[in-house]
N, C-alpha and C positions, 0 to 999 in steps of 0.2 A: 059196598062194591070195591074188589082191591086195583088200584093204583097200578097205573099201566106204567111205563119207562117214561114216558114223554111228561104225564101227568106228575110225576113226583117231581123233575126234575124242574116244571114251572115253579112247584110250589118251594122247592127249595131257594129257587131266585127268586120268590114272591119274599118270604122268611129276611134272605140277606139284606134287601134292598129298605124293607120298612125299622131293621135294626140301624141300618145306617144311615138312615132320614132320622131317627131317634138320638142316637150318638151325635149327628153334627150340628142339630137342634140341641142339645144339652150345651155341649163344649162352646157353642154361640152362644148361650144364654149367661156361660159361665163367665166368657171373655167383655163382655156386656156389663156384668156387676161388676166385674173388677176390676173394668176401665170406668167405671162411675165411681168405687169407693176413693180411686187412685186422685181423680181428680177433685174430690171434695175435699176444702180448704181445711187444713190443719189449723188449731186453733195454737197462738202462739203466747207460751205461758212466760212471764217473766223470772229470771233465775237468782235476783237480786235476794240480798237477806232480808231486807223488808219488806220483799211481795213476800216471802217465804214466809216471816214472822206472820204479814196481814190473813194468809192464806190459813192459819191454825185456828182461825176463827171458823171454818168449815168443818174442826174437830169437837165432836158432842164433849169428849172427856176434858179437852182445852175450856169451852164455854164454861161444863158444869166448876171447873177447878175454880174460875173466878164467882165468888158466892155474891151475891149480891149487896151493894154499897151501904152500909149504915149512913141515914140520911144526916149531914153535918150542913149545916148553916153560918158563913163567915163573912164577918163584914170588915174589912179592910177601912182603913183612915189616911193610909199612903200610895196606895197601888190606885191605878186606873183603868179601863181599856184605851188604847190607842188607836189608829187606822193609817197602815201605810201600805204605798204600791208595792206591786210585785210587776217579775217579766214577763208575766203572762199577759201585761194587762187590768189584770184585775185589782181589788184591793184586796190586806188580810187583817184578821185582828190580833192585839196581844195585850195582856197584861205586863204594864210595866210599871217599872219605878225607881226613878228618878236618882241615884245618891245625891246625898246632901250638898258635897261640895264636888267639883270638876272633875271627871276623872275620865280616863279613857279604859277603866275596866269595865267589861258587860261579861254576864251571865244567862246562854240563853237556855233557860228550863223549857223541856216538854213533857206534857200530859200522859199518862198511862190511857188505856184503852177507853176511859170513863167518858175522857173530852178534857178542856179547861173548866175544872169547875171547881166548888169552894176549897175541896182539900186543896190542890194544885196552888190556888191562889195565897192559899194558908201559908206552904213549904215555902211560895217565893218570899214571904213575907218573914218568913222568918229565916231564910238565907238571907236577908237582905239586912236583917238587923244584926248577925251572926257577923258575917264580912265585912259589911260595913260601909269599904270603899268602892261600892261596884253599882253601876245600873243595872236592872233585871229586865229581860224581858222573858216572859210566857208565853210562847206560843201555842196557838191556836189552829194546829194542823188539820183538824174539823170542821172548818170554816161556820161555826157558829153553832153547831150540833154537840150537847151534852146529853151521856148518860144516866139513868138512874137505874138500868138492870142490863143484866149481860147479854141480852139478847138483842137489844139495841147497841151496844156498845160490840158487840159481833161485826153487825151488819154494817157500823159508821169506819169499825178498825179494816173492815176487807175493799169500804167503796173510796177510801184514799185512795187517789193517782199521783204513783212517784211523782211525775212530770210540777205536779199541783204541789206537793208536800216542796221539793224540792227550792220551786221558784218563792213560797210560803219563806222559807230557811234564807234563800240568799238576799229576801226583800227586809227581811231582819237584820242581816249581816252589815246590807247596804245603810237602813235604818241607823243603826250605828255607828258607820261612818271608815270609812279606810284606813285612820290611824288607831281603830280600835283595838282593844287586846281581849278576844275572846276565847270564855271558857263556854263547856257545854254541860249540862246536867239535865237524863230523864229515868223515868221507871217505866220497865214492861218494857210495851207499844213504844212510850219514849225513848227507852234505856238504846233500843238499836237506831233510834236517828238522835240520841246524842250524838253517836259514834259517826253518823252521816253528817253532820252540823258539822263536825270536826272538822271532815275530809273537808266536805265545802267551804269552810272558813282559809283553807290552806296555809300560809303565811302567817294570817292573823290570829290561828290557832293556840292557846298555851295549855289548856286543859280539857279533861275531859270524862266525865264519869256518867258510869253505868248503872243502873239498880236493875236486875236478870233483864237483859236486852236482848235479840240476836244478835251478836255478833259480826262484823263484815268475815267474808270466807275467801274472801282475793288475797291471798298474798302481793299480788301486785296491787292494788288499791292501799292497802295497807303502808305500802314502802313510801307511799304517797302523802301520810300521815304527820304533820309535822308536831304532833306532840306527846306527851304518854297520856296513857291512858289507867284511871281506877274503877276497877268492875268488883261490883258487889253484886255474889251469884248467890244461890240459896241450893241447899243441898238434894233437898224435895222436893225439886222442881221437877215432874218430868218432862216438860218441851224444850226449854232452855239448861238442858241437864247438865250432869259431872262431864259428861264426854264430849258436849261441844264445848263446853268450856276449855275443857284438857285442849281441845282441838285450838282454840282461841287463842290460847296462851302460846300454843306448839308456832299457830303462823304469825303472830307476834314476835316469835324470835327468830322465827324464817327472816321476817321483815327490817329487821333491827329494829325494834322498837321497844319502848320499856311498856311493861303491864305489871300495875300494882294488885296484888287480885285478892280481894278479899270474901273468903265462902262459908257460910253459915249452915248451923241445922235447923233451917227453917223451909218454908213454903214460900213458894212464886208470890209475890206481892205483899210479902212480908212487912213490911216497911211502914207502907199504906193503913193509918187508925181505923181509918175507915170500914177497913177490910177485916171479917171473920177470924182470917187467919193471922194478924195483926203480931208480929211478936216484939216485944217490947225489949227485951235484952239485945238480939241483932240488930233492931232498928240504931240504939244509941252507942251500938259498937262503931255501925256503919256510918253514923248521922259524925261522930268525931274526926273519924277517919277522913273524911267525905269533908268537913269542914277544915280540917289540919292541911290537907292537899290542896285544895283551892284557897287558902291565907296565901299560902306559900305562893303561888302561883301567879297571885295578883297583888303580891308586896309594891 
């Protein structure tokens, strides 16, 4: 039956009216989600190079790079663990030891991603017979957690909290004593909070070496730095690469600062017996180098 004038004329304002309940039902619904996503808390990532270094532990190719540890067994005759406070409150542990006779030189070594465990304790032992005249301590920025495969030593390198690592550092610092003269030495994981130990030592600071570390990327932090610094990087690295390096060196001289920098064709954790990738010519290039600068340092 066709459609009289009055009759079309309902339906076309039947038509407008159900498009326009749909429409402002939509754009409601839209303003709805996007004042929900607007107010859901951002999650707030730290920019630091050691959240940066910790956070590579989330990279499959980072994990698979470090092979899993050849089991080494070391029994030490001189070194011990010690226990001192920190400002958090808490206590932390280290391996230390002692120099023979009085000195106000200290050596604070950290651990690569493993933990402190027998290699670590090895290297103290044998910088410590190498130098001579220095206390060591090893710290234990793990707070008692060692690795024996990478996938554990993933999860222990990313649940470090600055806040913890840090108060860990300055309760060594303090350990040691305010007329102390401290160097710093780690690998990996370590190699970038040698460079953090350093800043923290301020003053007290005279040395400082790296085995492929991240790097601090402040320039301002850096100018903060009161001593040089020696970075032993590896060429086949690819997280800690040729280009952060370049970049290292670049705000090192932004900063006035001196960098001894020494780069090998080797692989990330080179250094390390332990390790797969082990190479024995860089290691004893770096290991003189690395002993030549801290003599000097600690005359």
């Amino acid at each position: 039956m066709p459609l009289n004038h009055y009759s079309m004329k309902k339906l076309i304002l039947l038509v407008l009216f159900t498009f326009s309940c749909v429409t402002t039902f939509s754009q409601s619904k839209m303003a709805c989600c996007h004042k929900t996503s607007v107010k859901r808390p951002a999650t707030k990532l730290s920019n630091s190079a050691t959240a940066k270094f910790a956070m590579l532990a989330l990279n499959t190719s980072f994990r698979m790079a470090h092979r899993n540890p050849v089991k080494m067994h070391y029994q030490s005759t001189i070194g011990k663990i010690v226990n001192y406070k920190t400002s958090d409150g808490l206590t932390a542990n280290a391996w230390v030891l002692k120099a023979k006779k009085p000195t106000s030189n200290y050596l604070l070594v950290i651990h690569e991603w493993y933990g402190l465990n027998d290699y670590v304790k090895r290297e103290a032992d044998k910088l410590y017979g190498d130098i001579s005249n220095v206390n060591i301590i090893a710290l234990d920025l793990y707070d008692g957690k060692v690795a024996d495969n990478r996938e554990d030593a993933g999860k222990y390198m990313q649940a470090v909290k600055e806040a913890r690592a840090q108060s860990i550092i300055k309760g060594a610092i303090a350990y040691a004593g305010p007329k102390a003269r401290i160097g710093t030495l780690g690998w990996c994981f370590g190699g970038g909070w040698s460079l953090q130990s350093a800043l923290l030592a301020g003053k007290q600071s005279i040395a400082c070496v790296m085995y492929y570390g991240m790097p601090e990327q402040s320039v301002d932090r850096l100018k903060t730095l009161q001593t040089d610094v020696l970075g032993n990087f590896a060429n086949k690295d690819n997280f800690i690469n040729t280009k952060i390096v370049a970049q290292f060196k670049e705000n090192m001289q932004k900063a006035g600062k001196k960098l001894y920098l020494n780069q090998y064709d080797a692989d990330h954790g080179f250094a390390n017996p332990s390790n797969p990738v082990y190479n024995s010519t860089a290691t004893k290039d770096a290991y003189a180098k690395t002993l030549a600068y801290l003599k000097l340092r600690f005359k």
